[in-house]
C-alpha positions in Angstrom: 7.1 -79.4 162.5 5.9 -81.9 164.6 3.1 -81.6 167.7 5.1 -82.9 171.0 2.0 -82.3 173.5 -1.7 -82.4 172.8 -4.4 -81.2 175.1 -8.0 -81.3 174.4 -10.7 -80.1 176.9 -14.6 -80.6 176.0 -13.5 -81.4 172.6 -15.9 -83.8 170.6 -16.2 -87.2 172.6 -13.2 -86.2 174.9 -13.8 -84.8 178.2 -9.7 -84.3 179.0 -6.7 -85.1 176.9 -3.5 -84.9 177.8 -1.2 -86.9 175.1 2.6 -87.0 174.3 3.5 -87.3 171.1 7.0 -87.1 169.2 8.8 -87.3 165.7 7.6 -90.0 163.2 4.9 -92.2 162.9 2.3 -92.4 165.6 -1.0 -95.0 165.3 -4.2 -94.5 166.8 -5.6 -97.9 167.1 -9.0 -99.1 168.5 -12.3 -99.7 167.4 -14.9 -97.6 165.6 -16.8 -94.9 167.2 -14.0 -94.8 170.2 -12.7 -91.0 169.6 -9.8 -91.8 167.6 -10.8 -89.7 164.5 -11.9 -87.1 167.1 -8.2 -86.8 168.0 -6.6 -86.2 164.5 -9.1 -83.6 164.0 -8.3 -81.6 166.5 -4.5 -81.5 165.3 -6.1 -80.5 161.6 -7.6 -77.9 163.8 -4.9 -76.0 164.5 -4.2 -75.7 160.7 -7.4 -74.7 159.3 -9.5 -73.4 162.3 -12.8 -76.0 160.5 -13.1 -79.7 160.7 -12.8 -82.0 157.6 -15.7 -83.8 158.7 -18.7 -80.9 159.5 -19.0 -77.6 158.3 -19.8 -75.5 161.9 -18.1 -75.3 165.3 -20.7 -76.6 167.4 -19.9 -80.6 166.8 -16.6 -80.0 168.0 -17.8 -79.1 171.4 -18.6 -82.2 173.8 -22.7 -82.3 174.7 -23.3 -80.2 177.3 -20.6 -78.0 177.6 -20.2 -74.0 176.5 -16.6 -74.5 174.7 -13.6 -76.8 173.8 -10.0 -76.0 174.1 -7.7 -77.8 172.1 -3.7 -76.9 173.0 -0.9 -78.0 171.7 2.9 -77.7 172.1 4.5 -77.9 168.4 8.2 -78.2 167.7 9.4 -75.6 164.5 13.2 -76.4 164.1 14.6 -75.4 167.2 11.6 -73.4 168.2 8.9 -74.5 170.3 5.3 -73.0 169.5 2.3 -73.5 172.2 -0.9 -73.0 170.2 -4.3 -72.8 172.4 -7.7 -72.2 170.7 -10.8 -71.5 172.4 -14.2 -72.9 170.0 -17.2 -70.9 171.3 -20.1 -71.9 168.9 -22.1 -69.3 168.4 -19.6 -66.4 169.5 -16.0 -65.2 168.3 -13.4 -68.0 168.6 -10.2 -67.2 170.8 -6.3 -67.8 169.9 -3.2 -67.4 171.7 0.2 -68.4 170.8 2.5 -68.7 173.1 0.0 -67.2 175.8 0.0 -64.0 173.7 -3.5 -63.2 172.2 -4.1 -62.6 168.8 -6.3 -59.8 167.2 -8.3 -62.2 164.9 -8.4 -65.8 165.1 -7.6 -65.8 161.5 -4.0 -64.5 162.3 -3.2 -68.5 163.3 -3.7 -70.0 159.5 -0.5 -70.7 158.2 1.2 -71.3 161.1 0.5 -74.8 161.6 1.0 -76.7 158.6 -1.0 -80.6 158.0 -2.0 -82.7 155.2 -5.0 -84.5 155.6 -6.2 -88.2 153.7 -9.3 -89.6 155.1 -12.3 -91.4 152.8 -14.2 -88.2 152.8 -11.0 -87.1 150.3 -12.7 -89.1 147.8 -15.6 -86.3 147.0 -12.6 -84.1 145.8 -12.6 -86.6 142.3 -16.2 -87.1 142.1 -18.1 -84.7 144.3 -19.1 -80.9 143.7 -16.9 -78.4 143.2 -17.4 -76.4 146.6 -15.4 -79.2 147.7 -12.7 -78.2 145.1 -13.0 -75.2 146.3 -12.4 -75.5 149.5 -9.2 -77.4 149.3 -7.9 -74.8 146.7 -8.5 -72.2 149.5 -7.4 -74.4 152.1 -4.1 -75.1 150.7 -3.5 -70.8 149.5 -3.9 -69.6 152.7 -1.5 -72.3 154.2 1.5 -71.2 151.4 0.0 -67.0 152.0 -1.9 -66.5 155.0 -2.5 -63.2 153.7 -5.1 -64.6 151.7 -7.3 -65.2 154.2 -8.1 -62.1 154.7 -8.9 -61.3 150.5 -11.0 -64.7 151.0 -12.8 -62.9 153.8 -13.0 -59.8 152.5 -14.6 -61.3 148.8 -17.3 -63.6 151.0 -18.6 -60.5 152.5 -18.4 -58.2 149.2 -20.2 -61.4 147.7 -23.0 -61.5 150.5 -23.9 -57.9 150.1 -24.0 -57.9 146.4 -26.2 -60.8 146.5 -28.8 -59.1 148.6 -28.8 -55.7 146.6 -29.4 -57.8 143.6 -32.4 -59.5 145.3 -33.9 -55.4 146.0 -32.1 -53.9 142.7 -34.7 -56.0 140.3 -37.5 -53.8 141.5 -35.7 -50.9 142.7 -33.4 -50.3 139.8 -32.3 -46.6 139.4 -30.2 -45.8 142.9 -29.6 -49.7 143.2 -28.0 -50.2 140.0 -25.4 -47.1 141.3 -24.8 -49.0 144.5 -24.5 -51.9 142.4 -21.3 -50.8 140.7 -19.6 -49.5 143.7 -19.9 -53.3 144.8 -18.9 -54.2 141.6 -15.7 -52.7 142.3 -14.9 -54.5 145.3 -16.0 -57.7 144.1 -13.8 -57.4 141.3 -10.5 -56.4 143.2 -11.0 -59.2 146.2 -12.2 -61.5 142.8 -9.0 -60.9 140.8 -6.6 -61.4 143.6 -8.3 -65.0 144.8 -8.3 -66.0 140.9 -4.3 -65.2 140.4 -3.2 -66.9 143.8 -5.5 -69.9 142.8 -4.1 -70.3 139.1 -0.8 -69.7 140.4 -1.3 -72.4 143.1 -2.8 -74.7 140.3 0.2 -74.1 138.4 2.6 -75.2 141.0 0.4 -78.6 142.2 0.2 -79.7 138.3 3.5 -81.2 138.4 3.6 -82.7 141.6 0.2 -84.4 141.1 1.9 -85.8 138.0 4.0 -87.3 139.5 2.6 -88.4 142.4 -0.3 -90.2 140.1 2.5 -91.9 138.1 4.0 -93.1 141.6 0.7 -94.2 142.9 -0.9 -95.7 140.3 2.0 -97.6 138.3 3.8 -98.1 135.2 1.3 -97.6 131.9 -1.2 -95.6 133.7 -2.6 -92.7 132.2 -1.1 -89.3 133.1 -2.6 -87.1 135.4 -3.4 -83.4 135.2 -5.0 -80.5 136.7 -7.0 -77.3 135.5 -9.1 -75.0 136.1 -12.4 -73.6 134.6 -14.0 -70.1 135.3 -16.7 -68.2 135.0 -14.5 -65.2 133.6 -12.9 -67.0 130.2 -9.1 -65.5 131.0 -9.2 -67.4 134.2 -9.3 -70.7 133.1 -11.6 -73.1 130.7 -10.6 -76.4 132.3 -8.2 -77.7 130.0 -5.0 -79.2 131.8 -1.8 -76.6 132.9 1.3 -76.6 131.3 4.5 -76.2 133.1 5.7 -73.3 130.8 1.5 -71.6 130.3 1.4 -68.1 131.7 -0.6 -67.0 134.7 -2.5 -64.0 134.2 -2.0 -60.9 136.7 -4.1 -60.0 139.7 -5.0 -56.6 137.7 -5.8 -58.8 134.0 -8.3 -60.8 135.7 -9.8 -58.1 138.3 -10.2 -56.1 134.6 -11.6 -59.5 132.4 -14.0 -59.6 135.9 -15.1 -56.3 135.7 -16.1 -57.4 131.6 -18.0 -60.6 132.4 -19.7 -59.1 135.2 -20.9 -56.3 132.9 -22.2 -58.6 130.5 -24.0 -60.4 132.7 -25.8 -57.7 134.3 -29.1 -58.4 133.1 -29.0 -61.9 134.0 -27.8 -61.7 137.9 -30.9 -58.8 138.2 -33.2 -61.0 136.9 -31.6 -64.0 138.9 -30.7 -62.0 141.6 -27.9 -63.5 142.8 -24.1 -63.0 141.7 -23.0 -65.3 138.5 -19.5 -64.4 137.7 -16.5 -64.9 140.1 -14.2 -67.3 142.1 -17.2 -68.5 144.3 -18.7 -70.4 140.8 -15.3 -71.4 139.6 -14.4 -75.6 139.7 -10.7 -77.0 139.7 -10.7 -79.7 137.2 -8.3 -83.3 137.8 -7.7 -84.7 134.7 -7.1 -88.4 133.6 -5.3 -88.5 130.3 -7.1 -86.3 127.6 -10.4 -86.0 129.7 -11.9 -84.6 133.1 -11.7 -87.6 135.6 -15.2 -86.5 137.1 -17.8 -89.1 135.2 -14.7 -91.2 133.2 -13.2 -92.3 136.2 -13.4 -95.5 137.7 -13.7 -96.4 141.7 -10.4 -97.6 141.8 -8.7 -94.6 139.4 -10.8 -92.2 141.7 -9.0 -93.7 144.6 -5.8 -93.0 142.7 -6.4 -89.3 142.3 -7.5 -88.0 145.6 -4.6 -90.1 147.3 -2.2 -88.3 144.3 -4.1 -84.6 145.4 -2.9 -85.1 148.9 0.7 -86.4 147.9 1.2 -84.1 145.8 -0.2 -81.4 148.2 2.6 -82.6 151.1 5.3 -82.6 148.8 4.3 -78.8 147.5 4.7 -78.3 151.1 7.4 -79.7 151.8 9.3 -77.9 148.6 8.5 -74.8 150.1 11.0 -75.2 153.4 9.1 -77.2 156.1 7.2 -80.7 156.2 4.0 -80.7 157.1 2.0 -82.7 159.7 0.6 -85.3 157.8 -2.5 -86.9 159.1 -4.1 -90.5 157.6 -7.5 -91.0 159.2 -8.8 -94.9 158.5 -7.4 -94.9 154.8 -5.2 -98.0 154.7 -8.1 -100.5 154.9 -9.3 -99.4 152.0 -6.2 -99.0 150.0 -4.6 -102.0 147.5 -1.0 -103.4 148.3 0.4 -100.4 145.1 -1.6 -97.3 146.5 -0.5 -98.3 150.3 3.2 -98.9 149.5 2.9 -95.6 148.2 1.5 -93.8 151.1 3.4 -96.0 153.5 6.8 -94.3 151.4 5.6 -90.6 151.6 4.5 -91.4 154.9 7.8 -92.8 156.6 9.5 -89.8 155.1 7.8 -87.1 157.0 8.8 -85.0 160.1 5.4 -86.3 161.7 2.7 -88.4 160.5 -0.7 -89.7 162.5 -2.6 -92.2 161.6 -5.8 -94.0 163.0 -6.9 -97.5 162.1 -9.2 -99.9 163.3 -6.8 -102.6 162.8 -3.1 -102.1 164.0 -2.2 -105.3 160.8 -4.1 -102.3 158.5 -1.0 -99.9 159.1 1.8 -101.2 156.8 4.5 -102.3 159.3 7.4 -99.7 159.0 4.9 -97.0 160.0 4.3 -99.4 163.5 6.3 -96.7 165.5 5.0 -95.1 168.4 1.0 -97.0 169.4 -2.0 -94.8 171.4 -4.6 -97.3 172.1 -7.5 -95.7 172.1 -10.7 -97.1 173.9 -13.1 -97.9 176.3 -12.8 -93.8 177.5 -9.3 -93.8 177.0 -6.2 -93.2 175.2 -2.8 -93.9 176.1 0.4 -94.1 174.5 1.9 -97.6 175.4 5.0 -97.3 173.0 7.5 -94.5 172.5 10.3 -92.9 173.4 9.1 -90.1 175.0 7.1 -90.5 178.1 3.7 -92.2 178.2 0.6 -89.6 177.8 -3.2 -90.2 178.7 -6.3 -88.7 178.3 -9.6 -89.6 179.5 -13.4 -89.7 177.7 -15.9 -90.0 180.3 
């Protein structure tokens, strides 16, 4: 899959967009604070209807304007695939594919498929786990886009058994019955999102293996991935193993259903919901230990860039490559952790990078140019036809 046409309106910094793009490695080059990130985004957009950057809509819409559009004409094999979303902060997002509208915006995850490295990557080895989180969730709905709606469907079961709790401390009686229905939904949403996440878990482990051992060099400690949980069959951190069995969506909705029972007096007291996959942390491991706190800078490096190979090349092993998008990251990369990118990178269908510097961008990724500045960005060297788009 690769995007052949990009058109933004009102979108971040950009007033209008129209871009061509094609097959292979593209370079978004000019200086800091220009809109080249801005660009990228938008394409990351189309995969995961959020930014990688800011948590809400409304930063994606240009100052003073009611919405952004971003469209885009993708190439699938032989198929062509014209994606258009519609960001209304405040109000219901809109999607159509191929003109046609659909339902619920949520109907679009999966279809477009990208890999994302930028600096912010780096909080995946040493930040919180919500960022952990997120990438796990990320990444299932892209393989299942199914999951998106049991991902829904638990945040709202989660939101309304956190409120009763707040009331059932003082109300008890009929509160604690309304409690256990809730229970029951939490639990079924709970148990599906913890078997598609230590099932996903189980598949990355080997490529992020690998992908570590690639990155950071011969004699480097081997790296692993886990996953703890605040239900004890799901997971207590310790590193997956190829042949290790994944408990069932039923097991784990049923070992849920147990912790959350023995916790009741705690989340009334607390009043807030303590068991589930919304407190749960994937684990990268360095060797015998957690690389959260043992890690150093440059190891830390090592690891999120391994995450993200390893994610594309899961990907990719399931059928199609995805888009992969490097945002500013081969400044700050050694000669051994860029050769590696630059490998992975040269491989795929489509890749987009940004940089500051176009002597940054290891030279076989030099393909196609889009200078970007000064309101502007124009393709000066392809072989499809020259795009531009404007930035008042």
């Amino acid at each position: 899959m690769y995007v052949r046409h990009l058109q933004l309106g009102s979108f971040r910094s950009w007033e209008r967009v129209d871009l061509a793009l094609g097959p292979g490695p593209t370079v978004f080059v000019g200086r800091n604070g220009e809109g080249k990130t801005n660009l990228v985004e938008a394409v990351g957009y189309l995969a995961t209807m959020s930014s990688h950057r800011v948590s809400s809509d409304a930063p994606m819409v240009r100052h003073g304007d009611p919405q952004a559009v971003v469209r885009a004409a993708l190439r699938r094999g032989d198929r062509e695939l014209l994606v258009e979303i519609e960001i209304n902060p405040g109000r219901a997002n809109r999607v159509r594919v191929n003109r046609a509208p659909l339902p619920r915006p949520r109907e679009l995850l999966g279809l477009v498929r990208t890999v994302l490295f930028a600096p912010e990557d780096l909080s995946l080895v040493r930040g919180d786990p919500t960022e952990r989180r997120r990438f796990l969730d990320e990444l299932l709905v892209t393989r299942t886009p199914r999951l998106a709606g049991v991902r829904s469907d638990y945040d709202r079961v989660l939101k309304q058994r956190n409120a009763l709790l707040k009331t059932a401390r003082l109300a008890r009686g009929k509160a604690i019955e309304t409690l256990d229905v809730w229970d029951g939904h939490l639990t079924d949403f709970g148990g599906q999102l913890l078997a598609a996440r230590l099932q996903l878990v189980a598949d990355l482990a080997p490529h992020m293996a690998l992908a570590y051992a690639g990155v950071a060099g011969e004699g480097a400690a081997v790296a692993g991935l886990g996953y703890t949980s605040t239900v004890p069959l799901a997971g207590d951190g310790t590193a997956v193993t190829p042949e290790g069995p994944v408990p069932s969506a039923a097991e784990l909705t049923a070992a849920m259903r147990e912790r959350i029972a023995e916790r009741r007096g705690d989340e009334l007291d607390r009043g807030m919901t303590l068991v589930g996959p919304h407190r749960d942390d994937l684990v990268i491991h360095l060797g015998p230990a957690p690389a959260k706190g043992f890690a150093s800078h440059g190891e830390s490096w090592s690891l999120a860039l391994a995450l993200k190979l390893a994610t594309f090349a899961l990907l990719r092993a399931d059928g199609e490559d995805p888009i992969l998008v490097l945002d500013d990251v081969f400044a700050t990369l050694d000669s051994e952790r860029r050769a590696a990118l630059a490998t992975v990178a040269a491989s795929a269908e489509q890749t987009l990078i940004t940089a500051a510097v176009l002597e940054d961008v290891p030279q076989e990724l030099r393909g196609a140019r889009v200078e970007v500045g000064g309101g502007y960005a124009v393709l000066v060297k392809d072989a499809v036809p020259a795009g531009e788009g404007r930035a008042p």
